[in-house]
DSSP file (Angstrom, degrees, kcal/mol; ACC not computed):
  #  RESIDUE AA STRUCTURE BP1 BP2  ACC     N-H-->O    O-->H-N    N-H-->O    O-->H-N    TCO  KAPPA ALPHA  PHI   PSI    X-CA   Y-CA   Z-CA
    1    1 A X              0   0    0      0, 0.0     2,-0.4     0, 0.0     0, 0.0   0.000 360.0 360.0 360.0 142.3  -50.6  -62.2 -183.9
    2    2 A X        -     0   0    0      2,-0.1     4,-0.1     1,-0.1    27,-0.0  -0.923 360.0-144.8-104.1 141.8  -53.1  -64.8 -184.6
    3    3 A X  S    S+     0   0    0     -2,-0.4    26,-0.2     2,-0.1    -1,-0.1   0.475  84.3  59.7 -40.1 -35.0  -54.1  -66.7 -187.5
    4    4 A X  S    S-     0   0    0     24,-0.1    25,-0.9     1,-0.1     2,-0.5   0.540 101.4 -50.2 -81.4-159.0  -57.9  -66.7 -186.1
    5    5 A X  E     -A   28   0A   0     23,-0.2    58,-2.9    24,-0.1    23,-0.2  -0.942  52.3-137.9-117.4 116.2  -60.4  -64.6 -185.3
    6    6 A X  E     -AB  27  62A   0     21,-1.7    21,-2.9    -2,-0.5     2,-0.7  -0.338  19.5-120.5 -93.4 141.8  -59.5  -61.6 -182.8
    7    7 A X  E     +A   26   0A   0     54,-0.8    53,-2.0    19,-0.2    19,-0.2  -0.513  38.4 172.1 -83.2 117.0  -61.8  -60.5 -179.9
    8    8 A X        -     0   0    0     17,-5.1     2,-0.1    -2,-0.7    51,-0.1   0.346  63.8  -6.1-114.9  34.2  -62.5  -56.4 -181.0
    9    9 A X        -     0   0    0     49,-0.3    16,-2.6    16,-0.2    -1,-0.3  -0.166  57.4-169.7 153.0 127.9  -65.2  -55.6 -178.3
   10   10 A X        +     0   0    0     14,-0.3     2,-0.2    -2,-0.1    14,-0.1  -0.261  13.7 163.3 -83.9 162.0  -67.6  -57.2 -175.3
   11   11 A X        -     0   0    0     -2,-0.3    12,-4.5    10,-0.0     2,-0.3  -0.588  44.8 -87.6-112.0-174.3  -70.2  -56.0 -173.6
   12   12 A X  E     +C   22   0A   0     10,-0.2    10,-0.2    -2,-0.2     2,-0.2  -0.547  47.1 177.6 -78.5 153.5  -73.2  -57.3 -171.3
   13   13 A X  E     -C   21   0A   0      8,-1.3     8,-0.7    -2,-0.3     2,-0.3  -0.719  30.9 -99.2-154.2 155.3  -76.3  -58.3 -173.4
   14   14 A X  E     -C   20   0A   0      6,-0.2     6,-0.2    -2,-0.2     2,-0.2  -0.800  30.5-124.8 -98.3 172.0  -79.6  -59.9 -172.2
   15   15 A X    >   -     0   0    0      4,-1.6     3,-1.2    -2,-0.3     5,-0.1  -0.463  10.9-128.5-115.0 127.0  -80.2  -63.1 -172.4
   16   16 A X  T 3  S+     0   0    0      1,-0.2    -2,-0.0    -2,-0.2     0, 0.0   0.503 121.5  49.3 -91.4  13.7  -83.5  -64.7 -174.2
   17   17 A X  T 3  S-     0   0    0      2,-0.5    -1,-0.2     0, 0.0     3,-0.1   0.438 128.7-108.2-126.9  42.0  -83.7  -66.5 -170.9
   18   18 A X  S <  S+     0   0    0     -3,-1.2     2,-0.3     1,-0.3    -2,-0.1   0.409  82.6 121.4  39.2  34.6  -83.3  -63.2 -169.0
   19   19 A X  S    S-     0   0    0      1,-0.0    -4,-1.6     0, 0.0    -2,-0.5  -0.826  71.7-101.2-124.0 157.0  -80.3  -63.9 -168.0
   20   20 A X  E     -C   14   0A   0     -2,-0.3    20,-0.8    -6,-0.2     2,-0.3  -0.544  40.6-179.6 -88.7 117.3  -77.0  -61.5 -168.9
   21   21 A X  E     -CD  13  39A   0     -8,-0.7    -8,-1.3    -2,-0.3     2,-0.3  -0.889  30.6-117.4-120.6 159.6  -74.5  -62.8 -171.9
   22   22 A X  E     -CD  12  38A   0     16,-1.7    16,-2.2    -2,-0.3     2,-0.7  -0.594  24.8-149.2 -82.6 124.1  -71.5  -61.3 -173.2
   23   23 A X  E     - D   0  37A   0    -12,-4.5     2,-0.7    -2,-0.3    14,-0.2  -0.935  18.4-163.6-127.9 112.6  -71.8  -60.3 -176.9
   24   24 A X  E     - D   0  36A   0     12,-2.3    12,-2.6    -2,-0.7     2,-1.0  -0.864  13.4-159.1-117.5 148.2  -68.6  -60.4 -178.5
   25   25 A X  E     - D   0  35A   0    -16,-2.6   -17,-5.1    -2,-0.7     2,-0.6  -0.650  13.3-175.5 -90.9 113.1  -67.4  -59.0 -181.8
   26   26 A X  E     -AD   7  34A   0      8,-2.5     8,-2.2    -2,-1.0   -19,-0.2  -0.893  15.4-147.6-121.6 158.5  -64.7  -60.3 -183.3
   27   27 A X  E     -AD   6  33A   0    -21,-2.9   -21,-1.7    -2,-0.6     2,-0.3  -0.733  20.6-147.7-105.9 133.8  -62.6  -59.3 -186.7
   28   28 A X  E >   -A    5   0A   0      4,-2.2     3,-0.8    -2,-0.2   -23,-0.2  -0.770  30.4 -95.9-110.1 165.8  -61.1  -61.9 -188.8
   29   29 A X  T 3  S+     0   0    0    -25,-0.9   -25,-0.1     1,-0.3   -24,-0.1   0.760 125.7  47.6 -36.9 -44.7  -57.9  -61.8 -190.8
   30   30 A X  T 3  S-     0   0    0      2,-0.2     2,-0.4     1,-0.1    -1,-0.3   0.047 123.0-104.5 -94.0  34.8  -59.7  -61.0 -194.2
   31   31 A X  S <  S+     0   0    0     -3,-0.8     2,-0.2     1,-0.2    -2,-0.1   0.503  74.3 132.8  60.7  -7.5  -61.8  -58.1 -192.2
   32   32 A X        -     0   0    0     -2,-0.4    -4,-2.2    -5,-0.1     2,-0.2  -0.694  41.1-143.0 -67.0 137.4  -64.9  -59.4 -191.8
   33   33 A X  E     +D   27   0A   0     -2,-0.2    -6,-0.2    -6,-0.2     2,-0.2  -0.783  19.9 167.3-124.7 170.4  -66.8  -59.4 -188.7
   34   34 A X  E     -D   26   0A   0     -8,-2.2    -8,-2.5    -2,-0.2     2,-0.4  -0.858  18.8-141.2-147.3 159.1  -69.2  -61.4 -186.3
   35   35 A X  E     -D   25   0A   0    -10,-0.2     2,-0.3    -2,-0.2   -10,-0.2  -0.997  12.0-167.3-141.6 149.1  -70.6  -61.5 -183.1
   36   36 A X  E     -D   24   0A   0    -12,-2.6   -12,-2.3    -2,-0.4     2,-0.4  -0.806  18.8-132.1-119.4 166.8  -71.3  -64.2 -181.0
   37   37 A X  E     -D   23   0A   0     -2,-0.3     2,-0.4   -14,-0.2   -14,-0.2  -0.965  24.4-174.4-112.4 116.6  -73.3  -64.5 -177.9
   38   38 A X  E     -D   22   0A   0    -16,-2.2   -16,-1.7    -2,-0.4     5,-0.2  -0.849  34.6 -99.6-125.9 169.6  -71.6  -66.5 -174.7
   39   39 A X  E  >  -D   21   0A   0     -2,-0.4     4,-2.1   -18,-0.2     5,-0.3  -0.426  29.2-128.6 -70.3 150.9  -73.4  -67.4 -171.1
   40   40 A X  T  4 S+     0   0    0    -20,-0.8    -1,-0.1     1,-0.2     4,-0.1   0.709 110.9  56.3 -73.0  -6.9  -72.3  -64.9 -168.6
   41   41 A X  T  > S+     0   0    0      2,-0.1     4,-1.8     3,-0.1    -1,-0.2   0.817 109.2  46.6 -88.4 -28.4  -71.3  -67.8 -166.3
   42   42 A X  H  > S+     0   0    0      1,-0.2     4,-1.4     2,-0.2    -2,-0.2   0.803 111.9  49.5 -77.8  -9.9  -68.9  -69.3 -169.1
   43   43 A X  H  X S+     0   0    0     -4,-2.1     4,-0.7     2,-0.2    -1,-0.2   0.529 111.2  51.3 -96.4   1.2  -67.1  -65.6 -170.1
   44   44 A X  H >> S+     0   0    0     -5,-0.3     4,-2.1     2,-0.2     3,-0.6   0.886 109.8  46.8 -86.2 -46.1  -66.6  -65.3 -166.3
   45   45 A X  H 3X S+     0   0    0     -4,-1.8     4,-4.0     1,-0.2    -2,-0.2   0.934 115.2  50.0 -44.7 -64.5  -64.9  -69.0 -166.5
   46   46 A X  H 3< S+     0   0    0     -4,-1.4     4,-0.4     2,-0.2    -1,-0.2   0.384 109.7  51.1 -59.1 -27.8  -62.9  -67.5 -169.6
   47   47 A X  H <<>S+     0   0    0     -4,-0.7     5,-2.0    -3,-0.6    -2,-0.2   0.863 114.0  39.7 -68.2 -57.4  -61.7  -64.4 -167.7
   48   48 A X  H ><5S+     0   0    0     -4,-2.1     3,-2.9     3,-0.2    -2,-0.2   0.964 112.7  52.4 -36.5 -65.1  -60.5  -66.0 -164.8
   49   49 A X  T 3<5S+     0   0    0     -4,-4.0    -1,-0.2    -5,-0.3    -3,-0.2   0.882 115.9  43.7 -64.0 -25.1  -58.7  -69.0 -166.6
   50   50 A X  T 3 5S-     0   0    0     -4,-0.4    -1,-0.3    15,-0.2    -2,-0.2   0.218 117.7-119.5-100.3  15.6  -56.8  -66.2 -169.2
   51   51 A X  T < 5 +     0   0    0     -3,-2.9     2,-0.3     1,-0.2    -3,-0.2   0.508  62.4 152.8  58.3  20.1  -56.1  -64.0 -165.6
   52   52 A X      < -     0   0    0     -5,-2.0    -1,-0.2    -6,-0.1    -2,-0.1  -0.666  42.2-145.9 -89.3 124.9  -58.1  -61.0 -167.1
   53   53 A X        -     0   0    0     -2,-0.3     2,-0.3     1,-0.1     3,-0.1   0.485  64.3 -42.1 -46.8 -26.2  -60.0  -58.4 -164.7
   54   54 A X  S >  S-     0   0    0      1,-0.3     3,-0.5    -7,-0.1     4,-0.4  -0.987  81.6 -38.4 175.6 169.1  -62.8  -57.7 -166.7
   55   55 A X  G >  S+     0   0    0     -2,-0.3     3,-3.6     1,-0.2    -1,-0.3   0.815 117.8  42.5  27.1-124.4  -64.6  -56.9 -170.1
   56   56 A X  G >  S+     0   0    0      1,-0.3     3,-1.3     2,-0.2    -1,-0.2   0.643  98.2  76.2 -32.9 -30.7  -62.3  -54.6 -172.0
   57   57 A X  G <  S+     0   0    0     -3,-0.5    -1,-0.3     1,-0.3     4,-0.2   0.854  88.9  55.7 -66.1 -18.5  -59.5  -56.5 -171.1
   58   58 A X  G <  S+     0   0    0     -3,-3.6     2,-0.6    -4,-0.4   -49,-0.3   0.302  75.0 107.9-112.5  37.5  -60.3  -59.3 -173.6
   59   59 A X  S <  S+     0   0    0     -3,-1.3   -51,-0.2     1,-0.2     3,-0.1  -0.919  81.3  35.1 -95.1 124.0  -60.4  -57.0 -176.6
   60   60 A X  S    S+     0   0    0    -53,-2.0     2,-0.3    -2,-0.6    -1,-0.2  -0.074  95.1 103.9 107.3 -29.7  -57.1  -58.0 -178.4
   61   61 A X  S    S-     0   0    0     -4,-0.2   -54,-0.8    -3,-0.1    -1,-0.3  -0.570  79.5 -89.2-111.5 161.4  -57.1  -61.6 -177.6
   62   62 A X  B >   -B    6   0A   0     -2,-0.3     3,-1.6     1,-0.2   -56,-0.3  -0.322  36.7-114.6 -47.6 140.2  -57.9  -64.7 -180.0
   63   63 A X  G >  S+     0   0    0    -58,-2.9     3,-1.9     1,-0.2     4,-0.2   0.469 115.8  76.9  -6.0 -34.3  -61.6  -65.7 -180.1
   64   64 A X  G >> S+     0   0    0      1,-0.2     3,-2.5   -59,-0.2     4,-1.7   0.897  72.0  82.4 -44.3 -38.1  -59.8  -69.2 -178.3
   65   65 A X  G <4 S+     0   0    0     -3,-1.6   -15,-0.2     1,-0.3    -1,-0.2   0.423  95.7  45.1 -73.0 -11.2  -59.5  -67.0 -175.0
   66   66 A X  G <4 S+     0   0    0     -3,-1.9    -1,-0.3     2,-0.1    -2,-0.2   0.350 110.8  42.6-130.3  29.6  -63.1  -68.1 -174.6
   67   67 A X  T <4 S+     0   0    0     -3,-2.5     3,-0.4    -4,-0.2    -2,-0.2   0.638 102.0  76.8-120.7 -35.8  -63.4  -71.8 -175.3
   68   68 A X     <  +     0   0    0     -4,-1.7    -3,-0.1     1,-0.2    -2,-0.1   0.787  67.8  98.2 -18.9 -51.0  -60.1  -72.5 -173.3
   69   69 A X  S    S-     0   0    0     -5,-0.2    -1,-0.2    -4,-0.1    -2,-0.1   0.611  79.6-110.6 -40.9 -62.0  -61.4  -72.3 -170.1
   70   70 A X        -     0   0    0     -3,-0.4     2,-0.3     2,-0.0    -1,-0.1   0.264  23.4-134.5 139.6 122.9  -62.4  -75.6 -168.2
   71   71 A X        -     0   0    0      1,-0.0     2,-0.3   -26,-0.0   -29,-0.0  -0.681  12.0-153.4-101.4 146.2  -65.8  -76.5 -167.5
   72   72 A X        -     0   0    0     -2,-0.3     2,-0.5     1,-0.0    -2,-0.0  -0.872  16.4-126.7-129.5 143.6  -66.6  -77.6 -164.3
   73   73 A X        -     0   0    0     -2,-0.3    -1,-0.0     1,-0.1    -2,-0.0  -0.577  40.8 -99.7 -75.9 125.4  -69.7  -79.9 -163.9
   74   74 A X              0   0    0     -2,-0.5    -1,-0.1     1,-0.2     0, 0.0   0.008 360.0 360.0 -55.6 161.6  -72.3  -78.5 -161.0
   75   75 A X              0   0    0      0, 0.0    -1,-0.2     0, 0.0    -2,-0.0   0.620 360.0 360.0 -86.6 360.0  -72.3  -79.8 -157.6
């Protein structure tokens, strides 16, 4: 259980720079919900580092599961 705010659904979104972001909804403790928008290259970053396959898989886990990841400066 978390203290935070829990990831209840993903999908793919566009982008307003036409590029594809992840819109997630998440539920907090007192039942209010939100959605945020993240770049599709940073929830791919955020799948990997937390060893999740896809989407659906990060329904259940804290809202952390996608600032955690490690950001790697381009070559």
């Amino acid at each position: 259980m978390t203290d935070g705010p829990t990831i209840v659904g993903a999908t793919l979104g566009p982008g307003h720079d036409g590029r594809a972001e992840v819109v997630v909804e998440l539920a907090y403790p007192n039942g209010a919900r939100s959605r945020m928008s993240v770049a599709q290259e940073a929830a791919t970053r955020a799948l990997d580092t937390a060893g999740l396959g896809s989407l659906a898989e990060l329904v259940g886990q804290p809202w952390t599961v996608l600032v955690m990841a490690p950001t790697t400066a381009p070559d």
